[in-house]
ZAKE-21094 format. One line per field, with one value per residue (C-alpha): residue number from 1; residue in one letter; x, y, z. Coordinates in steps of 0.25 Angstrom, whole numbers, plus 5000, padded with zeros to 4 digits. Last residue first. Example, Ala and Ser with C-alpha at 12.3 -4.5 7.8 and 13.67 -1.06 7.14 Angstrom:
nr: 2, 1
rest: S, A
u: 5055, 5049
v: 4996, 4982
w: 5029, 5031
END
This chain:
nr: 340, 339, 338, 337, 336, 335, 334, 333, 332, 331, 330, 329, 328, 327, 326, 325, 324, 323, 322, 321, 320, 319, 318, 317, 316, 315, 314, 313, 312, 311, 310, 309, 308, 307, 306, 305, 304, 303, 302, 301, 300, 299, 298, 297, 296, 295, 294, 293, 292, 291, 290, 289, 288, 287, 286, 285, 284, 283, 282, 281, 280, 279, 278, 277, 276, 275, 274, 273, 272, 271, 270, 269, 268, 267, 266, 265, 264, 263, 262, 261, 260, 259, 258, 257, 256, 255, 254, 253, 252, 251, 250, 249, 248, 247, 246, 245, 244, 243, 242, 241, 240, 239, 238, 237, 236, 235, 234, 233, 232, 231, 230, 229, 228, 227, 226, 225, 224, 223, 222, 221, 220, 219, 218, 217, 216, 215, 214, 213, 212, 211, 210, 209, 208, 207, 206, 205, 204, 203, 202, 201, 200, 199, 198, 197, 196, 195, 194, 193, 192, 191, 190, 189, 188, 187, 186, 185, 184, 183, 182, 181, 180, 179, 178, 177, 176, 175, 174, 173, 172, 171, 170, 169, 168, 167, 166, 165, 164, 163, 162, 161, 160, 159, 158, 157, 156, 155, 154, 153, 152, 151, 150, 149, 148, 147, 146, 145, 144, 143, 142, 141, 140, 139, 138, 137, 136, 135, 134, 133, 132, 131, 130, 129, 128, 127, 126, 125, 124, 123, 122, 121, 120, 119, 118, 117, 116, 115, 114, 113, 112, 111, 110, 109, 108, 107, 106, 105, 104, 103, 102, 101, 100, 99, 98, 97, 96, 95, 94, 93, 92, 91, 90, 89, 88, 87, 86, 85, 84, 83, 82, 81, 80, 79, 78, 77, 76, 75, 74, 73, 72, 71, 70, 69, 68, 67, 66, 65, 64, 63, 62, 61, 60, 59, 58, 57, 56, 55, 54, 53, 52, 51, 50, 49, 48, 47, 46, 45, 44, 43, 42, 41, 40, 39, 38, 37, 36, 35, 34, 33, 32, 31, 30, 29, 28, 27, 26, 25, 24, 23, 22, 21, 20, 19, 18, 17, 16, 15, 14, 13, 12, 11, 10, 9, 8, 7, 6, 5, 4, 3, 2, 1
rest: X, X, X, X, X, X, X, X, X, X, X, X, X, X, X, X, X, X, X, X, X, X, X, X, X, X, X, X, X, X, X, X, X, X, X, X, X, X, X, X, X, X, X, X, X, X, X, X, X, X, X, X, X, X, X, X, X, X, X, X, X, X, X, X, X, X, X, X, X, X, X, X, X, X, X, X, X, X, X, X, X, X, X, X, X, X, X, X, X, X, X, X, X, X, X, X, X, X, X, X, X, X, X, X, X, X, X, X, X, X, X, X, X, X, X, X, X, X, X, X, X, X, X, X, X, X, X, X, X, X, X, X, X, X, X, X, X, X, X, X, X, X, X, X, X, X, X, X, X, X, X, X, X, X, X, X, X, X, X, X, X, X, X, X, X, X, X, X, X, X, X, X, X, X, X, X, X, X, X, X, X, X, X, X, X, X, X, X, X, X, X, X, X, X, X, X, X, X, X, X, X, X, X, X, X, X, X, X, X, X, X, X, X, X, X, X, X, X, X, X, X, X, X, X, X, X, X, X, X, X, X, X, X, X, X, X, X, X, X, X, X, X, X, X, X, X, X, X, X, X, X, X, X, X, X, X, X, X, X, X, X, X, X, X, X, X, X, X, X, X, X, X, X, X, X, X, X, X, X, X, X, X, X, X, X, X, X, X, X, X, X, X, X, X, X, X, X, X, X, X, X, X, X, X, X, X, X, X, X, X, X, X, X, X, X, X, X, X, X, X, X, X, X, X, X, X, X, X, X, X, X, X, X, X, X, X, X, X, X, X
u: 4888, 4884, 4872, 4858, 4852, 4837, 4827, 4820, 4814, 4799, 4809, 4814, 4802, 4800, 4810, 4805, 4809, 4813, 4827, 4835, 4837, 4830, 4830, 4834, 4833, 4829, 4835, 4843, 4844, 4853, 4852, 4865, 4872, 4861, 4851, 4863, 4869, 4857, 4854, 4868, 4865, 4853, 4862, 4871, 4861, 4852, 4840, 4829, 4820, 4806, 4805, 4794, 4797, 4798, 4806, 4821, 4819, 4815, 4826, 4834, 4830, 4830, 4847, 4850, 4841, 4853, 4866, 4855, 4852, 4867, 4870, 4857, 4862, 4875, 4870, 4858, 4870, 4876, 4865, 4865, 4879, 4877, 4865, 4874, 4885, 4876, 4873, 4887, 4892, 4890, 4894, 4908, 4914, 4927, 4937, 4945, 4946, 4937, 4930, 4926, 4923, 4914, 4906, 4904, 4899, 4888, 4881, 4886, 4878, 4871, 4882, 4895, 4890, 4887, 4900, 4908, 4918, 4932, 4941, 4954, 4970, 4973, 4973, 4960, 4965, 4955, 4948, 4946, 4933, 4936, 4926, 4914, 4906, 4892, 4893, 4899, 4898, 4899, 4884, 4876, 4885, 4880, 4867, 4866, 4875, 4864, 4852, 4861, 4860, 4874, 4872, 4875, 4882, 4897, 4893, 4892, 4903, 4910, 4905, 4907, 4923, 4925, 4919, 4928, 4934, 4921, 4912, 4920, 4918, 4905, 4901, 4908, 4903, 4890, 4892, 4895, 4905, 4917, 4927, 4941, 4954, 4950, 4953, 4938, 4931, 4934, 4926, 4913, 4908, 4895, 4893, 4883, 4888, 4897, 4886, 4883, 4893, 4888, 4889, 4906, 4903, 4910, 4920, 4923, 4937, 4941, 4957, 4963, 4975, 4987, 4996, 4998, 4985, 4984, 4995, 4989, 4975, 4983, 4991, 4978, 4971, 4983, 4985, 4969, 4971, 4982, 4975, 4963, 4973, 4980, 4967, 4961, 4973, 4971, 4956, 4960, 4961, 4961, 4959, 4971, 4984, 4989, 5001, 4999, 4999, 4990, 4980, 4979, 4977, 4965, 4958, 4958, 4967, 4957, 4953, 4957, 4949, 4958, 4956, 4963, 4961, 4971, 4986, 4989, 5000, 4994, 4985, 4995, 5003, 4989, 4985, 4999, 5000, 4982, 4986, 4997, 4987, 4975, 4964, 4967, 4953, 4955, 4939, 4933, 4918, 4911, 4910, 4900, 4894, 4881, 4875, 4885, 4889, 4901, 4893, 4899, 4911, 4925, 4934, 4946, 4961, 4974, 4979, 4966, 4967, 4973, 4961, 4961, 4947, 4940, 4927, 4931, 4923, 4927, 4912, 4917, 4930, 4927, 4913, 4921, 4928, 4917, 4909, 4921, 4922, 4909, 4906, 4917, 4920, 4932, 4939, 4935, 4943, 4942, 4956, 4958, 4971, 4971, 4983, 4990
v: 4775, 4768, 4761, 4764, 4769, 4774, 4766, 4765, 4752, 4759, 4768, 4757, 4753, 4768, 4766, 4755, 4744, 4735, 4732, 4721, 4710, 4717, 4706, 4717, 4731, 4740, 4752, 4762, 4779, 4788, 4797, 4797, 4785, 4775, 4779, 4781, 4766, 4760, 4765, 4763, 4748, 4746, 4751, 4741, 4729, 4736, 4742, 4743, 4756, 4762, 4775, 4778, 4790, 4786, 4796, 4789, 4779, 4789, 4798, 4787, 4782, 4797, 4799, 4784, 4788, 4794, 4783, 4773, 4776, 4777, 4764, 4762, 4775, 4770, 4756, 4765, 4772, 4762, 4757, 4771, 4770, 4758, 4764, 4777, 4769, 4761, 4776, 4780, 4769, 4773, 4787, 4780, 4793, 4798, 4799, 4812, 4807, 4822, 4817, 4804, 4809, 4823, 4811, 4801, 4810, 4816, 4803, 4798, 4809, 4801, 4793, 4800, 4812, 4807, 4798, 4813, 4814, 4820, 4819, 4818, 4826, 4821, 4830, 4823, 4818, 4808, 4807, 4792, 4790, 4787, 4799, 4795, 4790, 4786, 4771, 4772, 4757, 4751, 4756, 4751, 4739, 4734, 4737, 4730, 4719, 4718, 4717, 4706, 4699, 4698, 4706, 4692, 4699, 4695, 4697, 4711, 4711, 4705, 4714, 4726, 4722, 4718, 4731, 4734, 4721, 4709, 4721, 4725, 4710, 4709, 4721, 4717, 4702, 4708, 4715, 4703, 4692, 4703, 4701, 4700, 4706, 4706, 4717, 4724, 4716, 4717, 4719, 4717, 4729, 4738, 4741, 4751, 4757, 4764, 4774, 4778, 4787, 4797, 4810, 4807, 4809, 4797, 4803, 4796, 4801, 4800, 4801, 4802, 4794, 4801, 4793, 4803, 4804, 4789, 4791, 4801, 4792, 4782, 4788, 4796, 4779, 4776, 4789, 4788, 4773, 4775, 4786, 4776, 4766, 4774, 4779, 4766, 4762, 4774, 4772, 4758, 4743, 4742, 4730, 4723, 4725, 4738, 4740, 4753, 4744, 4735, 4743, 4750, 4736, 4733, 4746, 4745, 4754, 4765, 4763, 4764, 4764, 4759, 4765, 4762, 4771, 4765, 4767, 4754, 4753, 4763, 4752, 4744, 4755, 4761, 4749, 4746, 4759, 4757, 4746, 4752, 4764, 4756, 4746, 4746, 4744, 4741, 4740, 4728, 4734, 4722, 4732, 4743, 4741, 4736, 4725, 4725, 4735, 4737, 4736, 4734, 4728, 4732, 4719, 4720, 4723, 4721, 4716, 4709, 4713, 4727, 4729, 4738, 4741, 4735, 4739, 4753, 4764, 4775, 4776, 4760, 4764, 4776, 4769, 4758, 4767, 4775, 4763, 4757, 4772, 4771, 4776, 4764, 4771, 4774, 4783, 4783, 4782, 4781, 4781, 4784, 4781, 4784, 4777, 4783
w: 5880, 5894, 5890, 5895, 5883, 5885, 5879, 5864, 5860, 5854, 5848, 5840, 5836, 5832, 5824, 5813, 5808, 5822, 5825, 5823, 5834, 5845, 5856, 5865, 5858, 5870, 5862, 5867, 5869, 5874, 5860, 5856, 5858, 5862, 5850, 5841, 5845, 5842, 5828, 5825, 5830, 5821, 5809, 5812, 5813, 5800, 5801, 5794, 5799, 5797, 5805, 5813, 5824, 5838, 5843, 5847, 5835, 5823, 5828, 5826, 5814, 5810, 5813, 5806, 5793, 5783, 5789, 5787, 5774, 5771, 5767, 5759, 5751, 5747, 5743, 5734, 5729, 5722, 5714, 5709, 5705, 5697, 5689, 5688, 5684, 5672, 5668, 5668, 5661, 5646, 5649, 5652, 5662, 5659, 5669, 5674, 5689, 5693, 5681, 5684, 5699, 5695, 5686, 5698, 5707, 5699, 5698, 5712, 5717, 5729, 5733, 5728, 5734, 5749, 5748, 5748, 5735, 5738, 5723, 5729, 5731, 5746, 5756, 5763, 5774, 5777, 5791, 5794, 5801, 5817, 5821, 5813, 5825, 5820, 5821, 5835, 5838, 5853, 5859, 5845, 5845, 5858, 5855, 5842, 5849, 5860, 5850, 5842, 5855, 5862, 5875, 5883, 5894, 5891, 5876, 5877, 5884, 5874, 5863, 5870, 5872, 5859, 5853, 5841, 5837, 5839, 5835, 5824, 5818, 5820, 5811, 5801, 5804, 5802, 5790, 5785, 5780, 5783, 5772, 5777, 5781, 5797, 5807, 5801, 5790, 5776, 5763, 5769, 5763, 5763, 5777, 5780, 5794, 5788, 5781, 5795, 5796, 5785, 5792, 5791, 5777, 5768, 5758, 5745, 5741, 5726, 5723, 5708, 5711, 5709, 5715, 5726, 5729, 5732, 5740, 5749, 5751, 5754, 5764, 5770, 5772, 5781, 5789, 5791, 5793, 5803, 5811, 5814, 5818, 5827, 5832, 5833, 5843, 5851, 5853, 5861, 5856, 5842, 5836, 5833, 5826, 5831, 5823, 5817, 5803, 5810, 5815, 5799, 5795, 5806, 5803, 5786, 5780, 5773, 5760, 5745, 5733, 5721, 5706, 5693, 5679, 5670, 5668, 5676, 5686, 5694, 5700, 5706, 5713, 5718, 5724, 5733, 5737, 5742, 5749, 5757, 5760, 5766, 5760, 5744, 5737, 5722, 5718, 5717, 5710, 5717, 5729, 5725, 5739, 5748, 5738, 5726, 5716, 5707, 5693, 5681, 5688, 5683, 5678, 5684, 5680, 5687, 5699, 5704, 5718, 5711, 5702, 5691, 5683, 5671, 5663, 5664, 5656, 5668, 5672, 5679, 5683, 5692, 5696, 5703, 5711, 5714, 5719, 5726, 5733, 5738, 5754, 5759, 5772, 5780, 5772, 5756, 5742, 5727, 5720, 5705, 5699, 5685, 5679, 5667
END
């Protein structure tokens, strides 16, 4: 009989490839099914790679249609099979509401928006009704931050490819979501990389979490917060294998806990920022000493709290990265005069 066994998360990738891969790897497995390969793989000993658990390829159906059509292939096997699902991407969700472009007005986002919610429910509602034994990784909305750490460069936004870089990522919203800014930005020869931090610091909302997908959770599913299976992956792990009803290999448990461990220290670099964000700040506004490395993007969430809630701005010209410490910074400090 198959065991159907489906990890899943909205809006975020918090470690539902790690999960998956750990099902079948404390299962005994050395093989898994994979539906690009239309039939068996080998299982990696080890999923990790720099920022991710990603050499573990995982079936990965994007939407409800794709996530029909991987469940119909796996059941055909009386093993244990596994897909993560995710949210339809933006620019397929546009498309099947009809609105083929970016989004021009609130309005159309929202229609969108809605679709995906509708869209990612529908999967999540067949899933249950094939009896797959649902696990649901929840990101805290407290945690916003933590998508600022991209991990993947799976596919960039309105374009079905790999991103080269975090930088054309980045790039690539810029050019769709703040067109306007950008151009008249340009217009005045506000192009520096200290006038795109500032630029970007005033167009972002890094900490708004309004446009998350709430899930309608009326689906039979094991609930398990990212804060748990991060720092109590140990525990986690055994309440999840028997909640699925699968034995655990005791020869692999040590070798997983190794693995696991090397895990974790990728979640925890990713959320440093989100844990420190508050008291650089605070370090910045009263001169406090606080030794610092930022990155572009977290420079620019920096930026945009000091401007946004706390009428505050940084003389940055020529600043191409800033300095190591905050009270630097505070040395830079003036009043924001932009309209916000």
């Amino acid at each position: 009989m198959t065991k159907l066994v489906c990890c899943t998360s909205a809006d975020s990738s918090v470690g539902c490839t790690f999960l998956d891969w750990s099902i079948h790897f404390l299962s005994g497995k050395n093989k898994f099914v994979n539906s690009n390969a239309a039939g068996w793989v080998d299982l990696v000993s080890n999923p990790l790679v720099s920022n991710n658990a990603h050499a573990h390829k995982k079936n990965h159906p994007i939407g409800f249609k794709e996530t029909e059509s991987i469940i119909k292939f796996l059941k055909q096997y009386n093993e244990l099979v596994s897909y993560y699902p995710f949210p339809i991407h933006i620019d397929l969700a546009g498309a099947d509401v009809n609105i083929h472009n970016v989004p021009t007005n609130s309005d159309e986002w929202q229609r969108i928006r809605n679709y995906q919610k509708d869209d990612y429910d529908r999967l999540l509602k067949y899933s249950e009704s094939e009896s797959a034994k649902i696990i649901f990784i929840s990101l805290d909305n407290s945690l916003i931050l933590y998508h600022r750490f991209t991990r993947s460069l799976a596919r960039l936004i309105y374009t079905n490819r790999p991103a080269k870089s975090i930088e054309e990522i980045r790039d690539t919203i810029d050019s769709l979501f703040f067109k306007e800014s950008v151009e008249s930005w340009d217009k005045l020869g506000l192009n520096n990389i200290w006038d795109k931090r500032e630029r970007l610091a005033l167009c972002t909302r890094p900490l708004d979490h309004s446009d998350l997908i709430a899930v309608d959770f009326s689906f039979d599913h094991y609930w398990l917060d990212s804060r748990t299976w991060w720092q109590d992956g140990k525990r986690q792990i055994r309440e999840i294998m028997n909640w699925l009803d699968i034995s655990i290999d005791p020869n692999r448990f040590d070798k997983w806990i190794t693995i696991y461990q090397n895990w974790q220290a990728i979640q925890f670099k990713a959320l440093d920022f989100q844990y420190n964000c508050k008291h650089i700040i605070d370090c910045i506004i009263n001169d406090w000493s606080y030794d610092i490395d930022l990155t572009f993007d977290q420079e620019i969430v920096i930026q945009h709290c000091l401007i946004y809630q706390h009428g505050l701005n940084l003389k940055t010209w020529q600043l191409e990265k800033f300095p190591k410490n905050t009270r630097q910074l505070h040395q830079l400090l003036e009043p924001n005069i932009h309209k916000i």
